[in-house]
ZAGU-259262 format. One record per residue (C-alpha): x, y, z. Coordinates in steps of 0.02 Angstrom, whole numbers. Layout:
% residues N
X;Y;Z
...
***
This chain:
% residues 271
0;0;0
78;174;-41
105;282;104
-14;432;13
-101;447;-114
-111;621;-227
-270;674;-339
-245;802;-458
-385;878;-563
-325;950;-707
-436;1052;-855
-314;1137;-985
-144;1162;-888
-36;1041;-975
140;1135;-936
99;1188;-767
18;1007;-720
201;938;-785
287;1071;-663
173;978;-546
198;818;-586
394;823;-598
400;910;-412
300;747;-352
420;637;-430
550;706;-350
464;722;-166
575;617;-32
512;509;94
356;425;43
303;289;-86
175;380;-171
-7;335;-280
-11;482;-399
-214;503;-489
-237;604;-620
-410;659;-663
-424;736;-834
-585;835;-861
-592;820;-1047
-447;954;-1090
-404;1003;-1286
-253;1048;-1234
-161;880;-1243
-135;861;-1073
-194;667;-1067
-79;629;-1190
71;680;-1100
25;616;-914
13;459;-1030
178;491;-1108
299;575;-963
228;494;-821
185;316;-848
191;264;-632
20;429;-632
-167;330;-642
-246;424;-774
-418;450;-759
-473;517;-939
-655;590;-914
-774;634;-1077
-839;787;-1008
-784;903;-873
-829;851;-672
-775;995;-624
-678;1036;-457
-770;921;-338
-818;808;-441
-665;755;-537
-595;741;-365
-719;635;-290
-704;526;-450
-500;522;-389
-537;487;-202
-652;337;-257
-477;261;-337
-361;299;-220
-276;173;-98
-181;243;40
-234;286;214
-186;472;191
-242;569;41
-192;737;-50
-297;846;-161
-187;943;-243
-204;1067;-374
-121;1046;-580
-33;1237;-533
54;1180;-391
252;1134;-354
286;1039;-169
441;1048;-92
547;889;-96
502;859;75
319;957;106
225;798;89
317;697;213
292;844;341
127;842;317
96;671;320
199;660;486
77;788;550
-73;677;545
23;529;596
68;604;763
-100;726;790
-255;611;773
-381;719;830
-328;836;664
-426;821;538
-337;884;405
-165;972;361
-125;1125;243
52;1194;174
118;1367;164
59;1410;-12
175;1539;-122
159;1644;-302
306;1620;-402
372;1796;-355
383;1709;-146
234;1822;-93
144;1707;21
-24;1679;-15
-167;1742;123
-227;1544;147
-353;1458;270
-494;1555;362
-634;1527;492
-800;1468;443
-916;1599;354
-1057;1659;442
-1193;1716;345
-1165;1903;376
-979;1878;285
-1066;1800;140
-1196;1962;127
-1044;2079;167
-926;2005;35
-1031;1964;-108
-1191;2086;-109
-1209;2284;-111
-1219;2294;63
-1014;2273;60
-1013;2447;-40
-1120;2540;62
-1052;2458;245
-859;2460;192
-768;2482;362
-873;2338;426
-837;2244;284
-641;2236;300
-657;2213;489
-765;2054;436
-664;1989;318
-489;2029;427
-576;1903;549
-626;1794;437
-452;1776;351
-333;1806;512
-281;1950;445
-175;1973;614
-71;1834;540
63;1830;409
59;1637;367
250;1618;416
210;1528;587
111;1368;617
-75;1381;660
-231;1282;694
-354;1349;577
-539;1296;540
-546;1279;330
-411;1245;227
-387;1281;39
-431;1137;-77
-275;1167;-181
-174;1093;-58
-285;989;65
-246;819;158
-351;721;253
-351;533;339
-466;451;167
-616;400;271
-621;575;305
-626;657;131
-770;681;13
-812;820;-75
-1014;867;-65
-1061;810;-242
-1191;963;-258
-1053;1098;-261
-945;1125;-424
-797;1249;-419
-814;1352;-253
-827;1320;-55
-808;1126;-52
-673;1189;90
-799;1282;193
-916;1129;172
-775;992;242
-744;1114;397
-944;1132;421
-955;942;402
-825;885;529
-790;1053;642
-633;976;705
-448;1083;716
-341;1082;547
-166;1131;547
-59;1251;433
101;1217;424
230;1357;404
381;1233;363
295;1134;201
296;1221;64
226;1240;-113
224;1348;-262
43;1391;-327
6;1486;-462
-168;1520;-430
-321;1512;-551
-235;1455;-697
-391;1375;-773
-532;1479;-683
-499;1665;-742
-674;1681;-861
-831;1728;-858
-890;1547;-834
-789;1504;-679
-866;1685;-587
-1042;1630;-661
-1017;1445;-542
-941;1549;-423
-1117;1631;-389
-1178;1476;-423
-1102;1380;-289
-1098;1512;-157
-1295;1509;-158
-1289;1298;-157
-1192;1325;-5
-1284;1450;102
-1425;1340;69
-1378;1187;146
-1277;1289;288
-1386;1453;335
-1560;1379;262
-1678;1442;101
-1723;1601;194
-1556;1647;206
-1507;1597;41
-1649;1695;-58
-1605;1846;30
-1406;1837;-10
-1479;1777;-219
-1581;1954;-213
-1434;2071;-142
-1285;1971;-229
-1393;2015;-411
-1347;2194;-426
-1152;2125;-397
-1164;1987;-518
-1261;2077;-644
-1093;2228;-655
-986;2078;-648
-1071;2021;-825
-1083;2195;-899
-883;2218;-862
-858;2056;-932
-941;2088;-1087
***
């Protein structure tokens, strides 16, 4: 049995899932399962996980799962005790996998463990956050952010330990799904969102302590295959799925009406 197994969704990022895919094959420490989930790219990318890296599972889909879906499709394949989602525009340290895999070895009542995510330029990325209340969904993502500003940054500074500069370990309560790894009985992705919050919806589901770790590290280039007017259309999409099951259909009718006006600028500027 491998000591962890890896599931990478990729949609058109052929070069950067090869950056990804070398940096795994030259992690230390661990015998690793490596999955592959292909959601029906044009870009070739298939072909050359066939090609380059013959010990990766390929798992060639017809049409596109999506985020949570293609990964759930991984999970159902994978072997190992621990499990990795990680994303195609990543790169891991040689030994950020270990480290995090030692993690949940030696802190059982974890749930799940994070690394210290990084743009290519080293600016560290502003990772993990506390569960959203509803009020940081209607602040955030509806006009009332534009006419309440002050209390909107003081909401999201909570919300995103903005007191913290991600260079220190901390226990945090959601993690980001590009880099996101869990015991396997533990992770499952809920099958009703596509894209966006299927990290807020683990941390609802199991409100145990996760842990970010300062000393693993990985490159991430961020959004490579989500900057369109299709990914910000699911983004609406899933935010609403998501206050439904969490803050109930009142709730989620009320954050549809005062997100339009928001969504509705977001399509005019994108035409």
């Amino acid at each position: 049995m491998p000591d962890l197994s890896v599931v990478i969704v990729s949609y058109n990022t052929r070069d950067l899932l090869r950056d990804c895919l070398l940096s795994l094959r030259a992690s230390v420490g661990l015998d690793l399962e490596i999955i592959v989930v292909d959601n029906a790219s044009s870009d070739g990318s298939a072909d050359m996980v066939r090609r380059d890296f013959p010990e990766a599972t390929l798992l060639a889909q017809s049409l596109n799962t999506w985020f949570c879906g293609g990964n759930n499709i991984g999970i159902t394949r994978a072997s190992a005790d621990f499990l990795l989602l990680l994303n195609p525009d990543t790169e891991v340290a040689p030994d950020t996998l270990a480290l995090m895999r030692r993690f949940l070895l030696d802190h059982p009542n974890y749930v799940g463990v994070t690394a210290q995510l990084a743009f290519p330029s080293g600016e560290i990325q502003p990772t993990c956050a506390r569960i959203p209340a509803f009020r940081n969904l209607l602040m955030s993502y509806s006009l009332l952010g534009f006419l309440l500003p002050t209390l909107k940054r003081e909401l999201q500074s909570a919300l995103t330990y903005g007191d913290w500069d991600r260079r220190s370990d901390r226990d945090v309560a959601v993690i980001p799904g590009s880099c996101t790894m869990m015991r396997c009985e533990d992770l499952w992705l809920d099958d009703d969102l596509l894209l966006y919050f299927p990290e807020e919806s683990l941390a609802q589901r199991h409100q145990k302590p996760m842990r970010f770790l300062a000393e693993a590290r990985v490159r991430h280039h961020e959004k490579s295959s989500t900057r369109n007017w299709l990914a910000t259309n699911i983004f609406f999409r899933d935010m609403l799925v998501y206050c439904r099951k969490h803050h109930g259909p009142a709730r989620m009718m009320l954050l549809w009406l005062l997100s339009r006006p928001v969504y509705w600028l977001m399509w005019l500027k994108n035409r």
